[in-house]
N, C-alpha and C positions, 0 to 999 in steps of 0.2 A: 367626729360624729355630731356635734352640736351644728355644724355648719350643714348638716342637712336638715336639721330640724326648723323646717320655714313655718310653720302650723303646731298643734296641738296635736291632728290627726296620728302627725307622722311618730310621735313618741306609741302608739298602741302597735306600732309594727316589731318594736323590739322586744329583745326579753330582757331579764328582770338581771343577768348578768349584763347585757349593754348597757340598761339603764344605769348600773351601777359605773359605768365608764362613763357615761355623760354626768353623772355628778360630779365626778372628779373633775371633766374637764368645764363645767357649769364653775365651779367653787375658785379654782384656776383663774378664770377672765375674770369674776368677782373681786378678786385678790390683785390682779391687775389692776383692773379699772380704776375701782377704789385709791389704791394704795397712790394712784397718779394724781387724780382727779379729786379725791376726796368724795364722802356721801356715808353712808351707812352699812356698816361691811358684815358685824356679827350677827345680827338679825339676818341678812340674809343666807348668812353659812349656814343657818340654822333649819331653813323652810327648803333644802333643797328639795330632797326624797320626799317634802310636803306634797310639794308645790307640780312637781312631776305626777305623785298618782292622784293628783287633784284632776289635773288636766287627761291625765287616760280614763278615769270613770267618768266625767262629765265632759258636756258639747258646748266649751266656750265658744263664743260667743252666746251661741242661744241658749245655753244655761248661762245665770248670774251671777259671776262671781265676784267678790265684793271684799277689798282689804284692809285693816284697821291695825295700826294704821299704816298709809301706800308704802312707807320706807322698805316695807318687807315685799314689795313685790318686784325685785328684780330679775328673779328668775323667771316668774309670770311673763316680763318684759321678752325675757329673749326667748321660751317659747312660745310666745304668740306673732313671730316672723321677725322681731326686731336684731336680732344678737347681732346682725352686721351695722347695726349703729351704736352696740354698746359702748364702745368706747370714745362713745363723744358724749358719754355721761355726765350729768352735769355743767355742762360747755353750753355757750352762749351758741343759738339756733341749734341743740344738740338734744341729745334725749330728758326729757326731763327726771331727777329723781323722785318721784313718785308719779301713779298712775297718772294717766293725762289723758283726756276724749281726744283733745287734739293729734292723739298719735296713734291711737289706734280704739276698734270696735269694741276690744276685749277687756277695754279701761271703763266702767261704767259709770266710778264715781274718784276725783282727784282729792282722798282721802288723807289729808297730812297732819290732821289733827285729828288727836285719839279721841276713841269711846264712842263714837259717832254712828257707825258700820251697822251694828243691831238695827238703831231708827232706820238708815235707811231700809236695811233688809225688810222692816214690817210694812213701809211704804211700798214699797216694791210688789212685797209679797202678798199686801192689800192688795193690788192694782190687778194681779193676776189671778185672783179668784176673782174678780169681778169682771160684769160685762163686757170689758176690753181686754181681760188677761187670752196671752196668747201661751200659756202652759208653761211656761220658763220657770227651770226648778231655779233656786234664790240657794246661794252659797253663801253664806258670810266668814271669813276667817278673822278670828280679833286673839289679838295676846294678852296673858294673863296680866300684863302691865296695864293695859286698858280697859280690863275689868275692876278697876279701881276707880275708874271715873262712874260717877254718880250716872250719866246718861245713858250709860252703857247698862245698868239696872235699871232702867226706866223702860231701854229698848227691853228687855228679857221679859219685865212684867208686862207690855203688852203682845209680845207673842205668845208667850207661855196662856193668858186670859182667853187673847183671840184663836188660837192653836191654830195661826197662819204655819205655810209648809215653810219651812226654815229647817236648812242644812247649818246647822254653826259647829264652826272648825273651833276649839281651843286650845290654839298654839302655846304649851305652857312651858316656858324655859324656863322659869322662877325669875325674870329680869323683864324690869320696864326699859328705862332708860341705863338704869341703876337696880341692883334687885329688889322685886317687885316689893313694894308696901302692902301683904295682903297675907290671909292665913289661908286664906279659899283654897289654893290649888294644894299647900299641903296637905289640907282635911281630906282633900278628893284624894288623894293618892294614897291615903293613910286606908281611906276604906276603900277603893278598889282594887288596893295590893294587898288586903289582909284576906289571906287563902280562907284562915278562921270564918270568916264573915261570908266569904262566898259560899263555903261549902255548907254549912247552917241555914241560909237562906236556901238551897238547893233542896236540902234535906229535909226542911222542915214543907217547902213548897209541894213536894214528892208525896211525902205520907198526908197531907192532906188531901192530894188528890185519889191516893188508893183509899182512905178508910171514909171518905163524907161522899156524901150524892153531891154530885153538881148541881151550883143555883146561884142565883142573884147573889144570895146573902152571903152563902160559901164563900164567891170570888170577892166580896168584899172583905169577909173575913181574911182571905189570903193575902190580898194587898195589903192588908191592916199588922198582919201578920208579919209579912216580909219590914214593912217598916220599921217596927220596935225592935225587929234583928238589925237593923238598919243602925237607927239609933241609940242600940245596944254598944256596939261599936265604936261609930261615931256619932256628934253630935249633927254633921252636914248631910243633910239630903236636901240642898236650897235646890236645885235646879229641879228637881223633883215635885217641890212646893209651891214651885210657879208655875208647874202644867209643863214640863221641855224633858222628854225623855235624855238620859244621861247614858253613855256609854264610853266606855274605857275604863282604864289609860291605855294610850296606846303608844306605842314605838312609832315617834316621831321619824325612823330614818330605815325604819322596814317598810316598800315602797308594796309588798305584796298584802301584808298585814293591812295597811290603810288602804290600799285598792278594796281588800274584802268590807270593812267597815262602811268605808264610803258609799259601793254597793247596798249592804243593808241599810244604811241611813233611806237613801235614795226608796227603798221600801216601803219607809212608814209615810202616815198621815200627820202633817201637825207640825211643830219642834222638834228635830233632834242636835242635840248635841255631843259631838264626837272628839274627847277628851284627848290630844297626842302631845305626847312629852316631845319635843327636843332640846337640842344641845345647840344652846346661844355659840358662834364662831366656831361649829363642827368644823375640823379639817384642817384648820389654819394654828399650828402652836401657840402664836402670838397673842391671838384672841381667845382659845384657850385658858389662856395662862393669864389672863386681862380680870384680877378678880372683883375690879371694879363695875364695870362696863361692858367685857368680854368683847373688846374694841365693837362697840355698838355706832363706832362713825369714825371716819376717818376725817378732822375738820383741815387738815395741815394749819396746825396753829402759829403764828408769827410771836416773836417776845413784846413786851411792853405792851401788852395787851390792857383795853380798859376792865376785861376783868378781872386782868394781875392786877391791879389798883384799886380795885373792888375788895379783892380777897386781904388785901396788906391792909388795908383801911380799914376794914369789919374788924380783923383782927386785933390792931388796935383798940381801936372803940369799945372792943368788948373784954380787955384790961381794965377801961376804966370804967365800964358799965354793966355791972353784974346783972341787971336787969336785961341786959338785952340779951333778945333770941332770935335766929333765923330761922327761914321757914322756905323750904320748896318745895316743887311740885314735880317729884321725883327723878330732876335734873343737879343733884347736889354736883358734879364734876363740872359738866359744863356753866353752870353759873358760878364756879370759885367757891363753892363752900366747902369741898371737900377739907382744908388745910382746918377750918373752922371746927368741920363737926371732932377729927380727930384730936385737936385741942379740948373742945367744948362740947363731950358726944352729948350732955344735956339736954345743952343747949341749942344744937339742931335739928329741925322737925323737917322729916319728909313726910307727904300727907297721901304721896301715890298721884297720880297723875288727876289728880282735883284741884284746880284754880280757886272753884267757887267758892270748895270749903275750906281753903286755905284764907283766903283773902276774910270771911267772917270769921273764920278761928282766931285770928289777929285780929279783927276787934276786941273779940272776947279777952284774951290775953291784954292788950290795951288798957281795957277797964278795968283791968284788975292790978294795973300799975308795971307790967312790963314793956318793954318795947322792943316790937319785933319788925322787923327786918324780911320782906316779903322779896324772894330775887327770883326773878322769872322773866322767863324771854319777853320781849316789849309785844309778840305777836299771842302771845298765851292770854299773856291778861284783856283780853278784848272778850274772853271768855266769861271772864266774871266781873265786869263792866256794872252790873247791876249791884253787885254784891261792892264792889267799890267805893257806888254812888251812896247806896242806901244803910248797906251797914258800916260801911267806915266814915263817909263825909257824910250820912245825916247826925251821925254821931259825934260829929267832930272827933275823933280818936286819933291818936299820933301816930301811925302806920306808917314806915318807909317804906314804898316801893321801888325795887333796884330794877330798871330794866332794860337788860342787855338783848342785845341783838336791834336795838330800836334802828330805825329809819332802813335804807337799802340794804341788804343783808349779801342778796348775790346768789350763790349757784342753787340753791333751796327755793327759790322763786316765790312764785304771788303768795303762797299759802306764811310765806315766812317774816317778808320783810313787815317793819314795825312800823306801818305810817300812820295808823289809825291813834296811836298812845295821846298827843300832844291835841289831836282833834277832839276825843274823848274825856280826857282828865280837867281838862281846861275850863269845861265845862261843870266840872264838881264844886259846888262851892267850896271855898275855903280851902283849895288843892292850892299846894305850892309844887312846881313844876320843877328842876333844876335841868341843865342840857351842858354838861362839862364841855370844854373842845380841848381837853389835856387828860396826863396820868394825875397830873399835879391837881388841876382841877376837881376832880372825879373825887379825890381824897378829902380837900376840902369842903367838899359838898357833903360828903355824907356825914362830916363834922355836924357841919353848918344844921343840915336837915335833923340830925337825934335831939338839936337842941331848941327845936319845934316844939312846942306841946299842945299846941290847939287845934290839930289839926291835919293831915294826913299830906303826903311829901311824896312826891317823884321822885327820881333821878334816870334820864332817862342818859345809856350810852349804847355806841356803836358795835359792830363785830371788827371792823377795822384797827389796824394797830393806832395806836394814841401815839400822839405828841407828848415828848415831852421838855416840860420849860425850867425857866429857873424860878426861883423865890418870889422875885420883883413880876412876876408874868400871872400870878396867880389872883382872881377878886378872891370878894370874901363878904359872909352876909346873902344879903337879899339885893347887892348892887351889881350891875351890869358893868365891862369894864371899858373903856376906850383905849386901844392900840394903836391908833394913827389917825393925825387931825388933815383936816382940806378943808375947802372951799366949795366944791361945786357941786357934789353929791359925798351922800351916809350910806356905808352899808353897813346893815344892823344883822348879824351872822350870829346862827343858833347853832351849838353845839360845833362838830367837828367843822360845819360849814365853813369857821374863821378863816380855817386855812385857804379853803381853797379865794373866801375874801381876801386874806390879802396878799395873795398871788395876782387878785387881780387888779387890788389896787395898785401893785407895785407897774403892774403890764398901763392901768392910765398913765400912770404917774410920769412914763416915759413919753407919751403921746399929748401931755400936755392939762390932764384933765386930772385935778387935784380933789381925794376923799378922802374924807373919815373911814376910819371902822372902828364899830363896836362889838365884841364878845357879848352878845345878850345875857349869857349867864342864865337868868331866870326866868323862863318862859311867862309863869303864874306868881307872885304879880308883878306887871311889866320895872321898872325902874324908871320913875318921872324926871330921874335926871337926864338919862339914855332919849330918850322922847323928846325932851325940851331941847337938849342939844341937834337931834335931828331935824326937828322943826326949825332950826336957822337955815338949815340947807335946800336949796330948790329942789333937789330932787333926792330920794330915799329909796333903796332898794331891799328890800328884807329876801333872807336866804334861809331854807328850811329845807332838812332832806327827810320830809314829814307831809301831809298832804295839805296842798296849798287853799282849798276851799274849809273855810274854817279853823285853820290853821293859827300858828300862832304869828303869820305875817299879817293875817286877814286881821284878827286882833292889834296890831301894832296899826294897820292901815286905818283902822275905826279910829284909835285917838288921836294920829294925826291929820284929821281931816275932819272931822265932826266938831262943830262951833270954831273951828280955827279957819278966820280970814285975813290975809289969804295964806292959804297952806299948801306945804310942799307938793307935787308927784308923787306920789307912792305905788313903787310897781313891787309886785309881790313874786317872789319865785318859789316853786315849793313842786311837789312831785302829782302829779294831778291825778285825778280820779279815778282810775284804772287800775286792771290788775296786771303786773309789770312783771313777765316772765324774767327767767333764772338766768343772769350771767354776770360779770365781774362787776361790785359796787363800782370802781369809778369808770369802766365803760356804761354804764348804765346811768349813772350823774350826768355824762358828758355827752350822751343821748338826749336830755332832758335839760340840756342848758344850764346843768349844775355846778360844773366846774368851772376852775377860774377861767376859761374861754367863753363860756357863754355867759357868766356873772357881767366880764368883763364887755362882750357885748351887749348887753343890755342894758348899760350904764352910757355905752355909748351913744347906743340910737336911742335913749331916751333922754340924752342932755343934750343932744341936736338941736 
């Protein structure tokens, strides 16, 4: 049945017993795909029955519909004519996972980072009350995970102010990444499921209308009226108070119940929001029974991972330092804190999918003499980049930032990978940078970094599996390390990059052309032994898998050439300015002359 569903149209020809066959076999190739290819598997078990009668009451395309965030729209994907490319999900020239313009009409916005979807919605749904709007109803669907982002109340208070026409879907499974950080959706459920509340407001709403004359003041009285039975109850009627009419809860996976709702939504004037429960990894036992995550993603994880090195090292660290706290941004599993928080439930802070206010709560905590431990993907924190600068580096405070996934990440594409961390932080005063290219590494560093105190610490590592070395292989400190001495050219390699340095210094070695390498170690601030040693050599090649304009080779290129006559070549490699679609980090390196093949030729044609 799915294989005839090439359009949205063709889902309003069946009935509501077919549709229920196409969810099954919808949830099916989900479970496939995934389970092969990796991507986001619970969330979408969850939106199927959504996402179906999303598409029989409205006319995607020409209505707008809008996902928050994209992970969840892969059902969207295969009926909107795609299902015979699902299964090159995630695959390098293959479908992307999350929405994408480039692949189809029905993708409006490549939403992969949360809390966002509202703004646009009010953008949107400015444009089309205004002289150029061409009537396009505005959908927005966002999870009760991404109503925890601050932005996401920002978009609500100005639609709710402006009473633009906004359809807002709220997918509430109780789970962001991890379950949600928020009391919001229980309060809603507490009072749309208390019969008590409904039938009181009904009843009191009723006999005001048989015993008073109607008037202005009446229906104000009535609204006034229904509210304190409101707040009788409960304390929430937020959505209310911002101007967004509120309706449900509804049955996430009854496709005829949400057809009706959607309908009447599609009625009013203004805000509405149409509250529907589901069920994170409906269908699937696994995810089901997943009571962490409710498998919220299938990464196929490798061992020796540098976040197993992450989580063995906190853990440590935090025997010997009662002070220290972690803090994420409602990815405790996939950042390694899970083993922490169970040890230290304290001592672990999820803040819900807030960057911004996680990164100044850590100040706060700072000044007050504890030291916390900020771990969140290297592409997250670009979010709260200001809050970085200003509340933790004008303050000098000791904040360690852990940030995994940095540099090429691979099948999650441009919205994922980490290049902007090293460009950004570098630039904070008094940022100390670290860039492991080991397990062993990674562990000394976050040593090295807790016993900082002036001042605010990176550690930026890979999604790739780590090296790992022995004792004698590890620096230490603020010094950069040297692996291998030459003559004729330095390559100076940050982070995982070593390896593929000295892969290629081994491939000269054989052709005759004799290098150094050094383990940079510390991005911020540079090692003037590292530098001076490089400055004997004619020629220098710095390696970054981080963006090469303003990068930390561009900085390495400034001290060797400014006031030094005469001074080396300095060719800089690093990942350039663009945004670098979704497929394996080292096909993607080796695209970009990152691996030891094009390291190696560029060493070559530049000692010609």
């Amino acid at each position: 049945m799915l294989e005839q569903i090439t359009c949205p149209a063709d889902l309003r020809r069946l009935t509501h017993a077919e549709l229920a066959d196409l969810a099954s076999e919808i949830r099916a190739l989900i479970v496939d795909s995934v389970t092969r290819n990796g991507g986001h598997l619970g969330s979408n078990l969850g939106v199927v029955e959504l996402t179906i009668a999303l598409h029989r009451v409205f006319d995607s395309p020409r209505d707008i519909m809008l996902w928050d965030t994209g992970h969840q729209a892969y059902v969207h994907k295969m009926l909107t004519g795609r299902v015979g490319d699902f299964t090159t999900l995630r695959e390098a020239n293959g479908l992307s996972g999350y929405p994408s313009r480039a692949e189809s009409e029905h993708d409006w916005i490549e939403n992969s980072h949360a809390s966002t979807v509202l703004s646009y919605a009010y953008g949107l749904a400015t444009a089309q009350a205004s002289d150029v709007g061409e009537g396009r109803r505005v959908i927005a669907v966002i999870g009760d995970g991404a109503l925890t982002g601050g932005m996401a109340f920002e978009g609500l208070n100005n639609l709710g102010h402006a009473a633009r026409d906004v359809i807002i879907v709220l997918n509430d499974n109780g789970r962001s990444y991890a379950p949600t950080v928020s009391r919001l959706s229980d309060s809603l459920k507490r009072l749309r499921n208390n019969p008590r509340s409904v039938r009181s407001i009904a009843r009191i709403e009723q006999r005001l209308k048989e015993t008073l004359p109607f008037g202005e003041s009446v229906e104000r009285a009535l609204e006034a009226t229904k509210a304190a039975v409101r707040e009788m109850w409960d304390t929430t009627s937020f959505f209310e108070d911002l101007g967004i009419r509120y309706n449900g809860p509804f049955d996430g996976h009854d496709v005829a119940d949400l057809e009706r709702a959607f309908r009447n939504a599609a009625e009013f004037e203004g805000p509405t929001l149409i509250h529907v429960l589901t069920q994170k990894g409906r269908g699937y036992a696994p995810a089901e029974n997943d009571e962490v995550k409710r498998l919220h993603d299938v990464g196929l994880p490798k061992p020796g991972s540098y976040t197993a090195a992450f989580t063995e090292a906190l853990l440590k660290e935090a025997e010997l330092r009662p002070e220290l706290v972690a803090i994420t941004a409602a990815m405790p599993d996939s950042t390694g804190l899970l083993p922490f928080s169970e040890r230290y439930p304290d001592r672990c802070i999820d803040v819900g999918i807030a960057e911004q206010h996680a990164v100044t709560a850590a100040a706060g905590m700072a000044m007050a003499g504890m030291r916390p431990v900020v771990a969140v993907y290297a592409t997250f924190l670009s979010r709260a980049f200001d809050q970085v600068n200003l509340d933790v580096g004008l303050h000098g405070q000791p904040v360690v930032f852990c940030l995994d996934r940095a540099g090429i990440t691979g099948p999650d594409g441009a919205s994922h990978h980490g290049l902007l961390d090293m460009v950004l932080l570098s630039k904070v005063p008094g940022m100390t940078i670290f860039a492991p290219s080991s397990y062993q590494e990674l562990q000394q560093m976050l040593h090295d970094a807790l016993d900082i105190t002036d001042g605010p610490v990176a550690i930026r590592y890979p999604r790739t599996p780590a090296v790992s070395v022995g004792e004698h292989e590890v620096g230490q400190g603020l010094r950069a390390r040297r692996t291998r001495t030459g003559t004729d050219a330095c390559i100076l390699a940050v982070g995982k990059m070593l390896q593929y340095a000295t892969e290629a210094a081994e491939i000269l070695d054989a052709e005759g052309i004799s290098c150094s390498v050094w383990d940079v170690r510390v991005v911020t601030p540079l090692d003037p032994a590292m530098l001076d040693d490089a400055a004997r050599h004619p020629l220098v090649v710095t390696v970054e898998d981080g963006l090469r304009a303003g990068g930390a080779g561009a900085a390495m290129r400034d001290l060797l050439t400014e006031g030094i006559d005469p001074h080396p070549r300095v060719r800089v490699l690093g990942i350039p300015t663009e945004y670098i679609a979704h497929g394996s980090p080292d096909a993607i390196l080796a695209s970009l002359g990152l691996d030891a093949a094009g390291i190696a030729d560029t060493v070559r044609r530049s000692h010609a």
